[in-house]
C-alpha positions in Angstrom: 0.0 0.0 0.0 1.4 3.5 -0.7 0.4 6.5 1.2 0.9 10.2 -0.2 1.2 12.4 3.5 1.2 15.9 3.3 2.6 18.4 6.1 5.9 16.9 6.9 6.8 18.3 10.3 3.0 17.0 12.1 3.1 14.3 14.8 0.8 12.6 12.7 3.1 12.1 9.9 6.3 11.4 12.0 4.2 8.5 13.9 3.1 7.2 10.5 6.7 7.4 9.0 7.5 5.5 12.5 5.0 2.9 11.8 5.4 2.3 8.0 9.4 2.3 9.0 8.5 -1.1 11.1 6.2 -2.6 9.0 7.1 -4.3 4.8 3.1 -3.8 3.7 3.2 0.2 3.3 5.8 2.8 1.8 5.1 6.7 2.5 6.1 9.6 0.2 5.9 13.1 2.0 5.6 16.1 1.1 6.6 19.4 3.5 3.3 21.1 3.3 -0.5 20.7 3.7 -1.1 21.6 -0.2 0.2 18.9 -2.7 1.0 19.5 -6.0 -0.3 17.9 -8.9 3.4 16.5 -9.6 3.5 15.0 -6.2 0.3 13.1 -7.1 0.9 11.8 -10.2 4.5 11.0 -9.3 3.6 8.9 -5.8 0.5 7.4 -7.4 -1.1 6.4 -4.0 -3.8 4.2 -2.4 -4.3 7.5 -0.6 -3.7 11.0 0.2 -3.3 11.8 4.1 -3.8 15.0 5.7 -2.6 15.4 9.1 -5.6 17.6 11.5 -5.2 21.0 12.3 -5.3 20.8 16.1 -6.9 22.9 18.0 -8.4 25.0 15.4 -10.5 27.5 18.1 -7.6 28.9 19.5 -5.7 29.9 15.8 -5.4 32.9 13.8 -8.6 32.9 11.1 -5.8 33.3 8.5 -4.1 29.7 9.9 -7.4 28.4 9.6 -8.6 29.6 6.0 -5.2 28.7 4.8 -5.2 25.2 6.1 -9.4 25.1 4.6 -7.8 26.2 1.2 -5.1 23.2 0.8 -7.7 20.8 2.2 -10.0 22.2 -0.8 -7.1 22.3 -3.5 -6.1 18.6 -2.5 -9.8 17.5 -3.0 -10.0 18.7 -6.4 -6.6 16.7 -7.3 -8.0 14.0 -5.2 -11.3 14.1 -7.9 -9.0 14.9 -11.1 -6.7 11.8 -10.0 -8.9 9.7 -8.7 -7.0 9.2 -5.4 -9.0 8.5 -1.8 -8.8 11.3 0.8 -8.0 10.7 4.1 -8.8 13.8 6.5 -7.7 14.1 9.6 -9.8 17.3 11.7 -10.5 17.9 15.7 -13.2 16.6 17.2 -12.9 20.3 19.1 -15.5 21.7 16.1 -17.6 19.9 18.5 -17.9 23.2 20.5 -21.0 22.1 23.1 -19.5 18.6 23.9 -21.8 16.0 24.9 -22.9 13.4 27.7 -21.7 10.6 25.5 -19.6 9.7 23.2 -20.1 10.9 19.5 -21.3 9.2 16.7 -20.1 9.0 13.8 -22.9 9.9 11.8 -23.2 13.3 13.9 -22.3 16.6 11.9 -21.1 19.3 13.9 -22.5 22.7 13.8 -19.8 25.0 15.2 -21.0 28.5 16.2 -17.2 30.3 14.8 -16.9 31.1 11.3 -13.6 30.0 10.6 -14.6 26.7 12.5 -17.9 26.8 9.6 -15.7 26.8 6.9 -13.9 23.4 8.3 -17.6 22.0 8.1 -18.2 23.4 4.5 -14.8 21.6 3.1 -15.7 18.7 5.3 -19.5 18.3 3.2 -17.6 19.1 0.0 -15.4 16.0 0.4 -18.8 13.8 1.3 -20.2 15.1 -2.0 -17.4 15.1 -4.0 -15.5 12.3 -3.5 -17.4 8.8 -2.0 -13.7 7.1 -1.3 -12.8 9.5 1.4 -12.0 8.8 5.6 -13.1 11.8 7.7 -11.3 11.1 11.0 -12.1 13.2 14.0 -9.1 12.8 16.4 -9.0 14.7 20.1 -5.3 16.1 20.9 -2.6 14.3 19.9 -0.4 12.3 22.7 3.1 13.2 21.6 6.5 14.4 22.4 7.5 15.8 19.1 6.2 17.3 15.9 3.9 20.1 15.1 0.3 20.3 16.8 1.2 17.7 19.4 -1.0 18.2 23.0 2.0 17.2 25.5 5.3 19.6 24.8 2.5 22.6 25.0 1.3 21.3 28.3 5.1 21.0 29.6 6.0 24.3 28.3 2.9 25.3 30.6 4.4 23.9 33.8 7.8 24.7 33.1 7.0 28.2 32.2 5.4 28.1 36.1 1.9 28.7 34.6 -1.4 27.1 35.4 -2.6 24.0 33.7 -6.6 23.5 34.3 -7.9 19.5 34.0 -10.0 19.6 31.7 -13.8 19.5 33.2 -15.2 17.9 29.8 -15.4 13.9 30.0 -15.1 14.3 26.3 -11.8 15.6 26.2 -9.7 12.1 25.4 -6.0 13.0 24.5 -5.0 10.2 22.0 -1.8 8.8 21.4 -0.3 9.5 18.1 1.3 6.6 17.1 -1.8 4.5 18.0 -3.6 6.6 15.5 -1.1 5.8 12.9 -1.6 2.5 13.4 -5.3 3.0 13.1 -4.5 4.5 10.2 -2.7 2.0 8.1 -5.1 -0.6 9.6 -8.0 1.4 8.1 -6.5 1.3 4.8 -5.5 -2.0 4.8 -8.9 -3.1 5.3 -9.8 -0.8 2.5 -7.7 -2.3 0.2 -9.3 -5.8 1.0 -12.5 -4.7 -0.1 -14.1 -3.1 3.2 -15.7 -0.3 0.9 -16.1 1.9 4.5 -15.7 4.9 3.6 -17.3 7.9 5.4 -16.6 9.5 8.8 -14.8 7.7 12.3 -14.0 8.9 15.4 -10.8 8.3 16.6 -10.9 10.2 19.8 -10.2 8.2 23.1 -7.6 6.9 25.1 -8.4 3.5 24.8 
């Protein structure tokens, strides 16, 4: 199996270039940002195109947000022109009144925030435009290293002597990274075998 990732310096895709390192059943090209080109594309010819989440996405610049909405969009088209799956990686945080439960799957979120309205739009783009596509919705990333991970920014907290809050929503389930890779690359597998189940998973939780 042959993954295209995009954004080079994520958590995401330094846990997935950890687990396809181990394993003889998937080879990774990478590319340094979010946005592929069509060069890229053509040249990897993959089972898939992985974008990493943009973590956190309340607490970012609008401009950080649009931009990362606009490569999303851009790789879509390639993914329709090229006929490559999409695999999406976004925050379950654009779930901005929590819940008594866990979510399902099925559940679209309705974020009050604009720029957090546009993630929604390019999400219901990729469900109309392209059927082969993963939605996964991911709570913050359990890592030491690599952009957008959840643990160096809580260290830096406690280092810098600042306060650190628990967090008071049950929801809130940091997940480890490199178990999500290998969620991942399962996920795909059992694509390749014939699954044909595409659509939106949660991969929030610490189990």
């Amino acid at each position: 199996m042959k993954l295209l990732l995009a954004n080079a310096g994520h958590c995401l895709s330094l846990a997935l270039a950890r687990e396809a390192n181990r394993r003889r059943d998937t080879q990774l090209t990478i590319v340094e940002e979010t946005q592929v080109s069509a060069e890229a594309l053509a040249e990897a010819r993959p089972d898939a195109l992985v974008v990493p989440p943009l973590s956190a996405p309340s607490r970012l610049a609008p401009a950080e947000v649009m931009a990362h909405v606009e490569a999303v969009d851009a790789n879509l088209a390639l993914c329709r022109e090229y006929d490559v799956p999409l695999i999406w990686c976004v925050s379950d945080e654009l779930y901005e009144d929590g819940g008594d439960g866990p979510l399902d799957e099925h559940v679209i979120p309705a974020p009050r925030d604009d720029s957090l309205k546009r993630l929604i739009a390019t999400g219901d783009r990729v469900r109309e435009c392209l059927p082969r596509h993963l939605i996964v919705r991911l709570g913050p990333l359990f890592a030491l290293g690599g952009a957008h991970a959840w643990l160096p920014e809580l260290l830096d907290t406690l280092l810098a002597g600042d306060e650190v809050r628990a967090a008071e929503d049950i929801i809130l389930c940091p997940t480890s990274v490199d178990a999500v890779a290998m969620a991942l690359i399962g996920m795909m597998q059992q694509q390749g075998c014939g699954a044909d189940a595409w659509g939106a998973y949660h991969l929030a939780g610490t189990e």
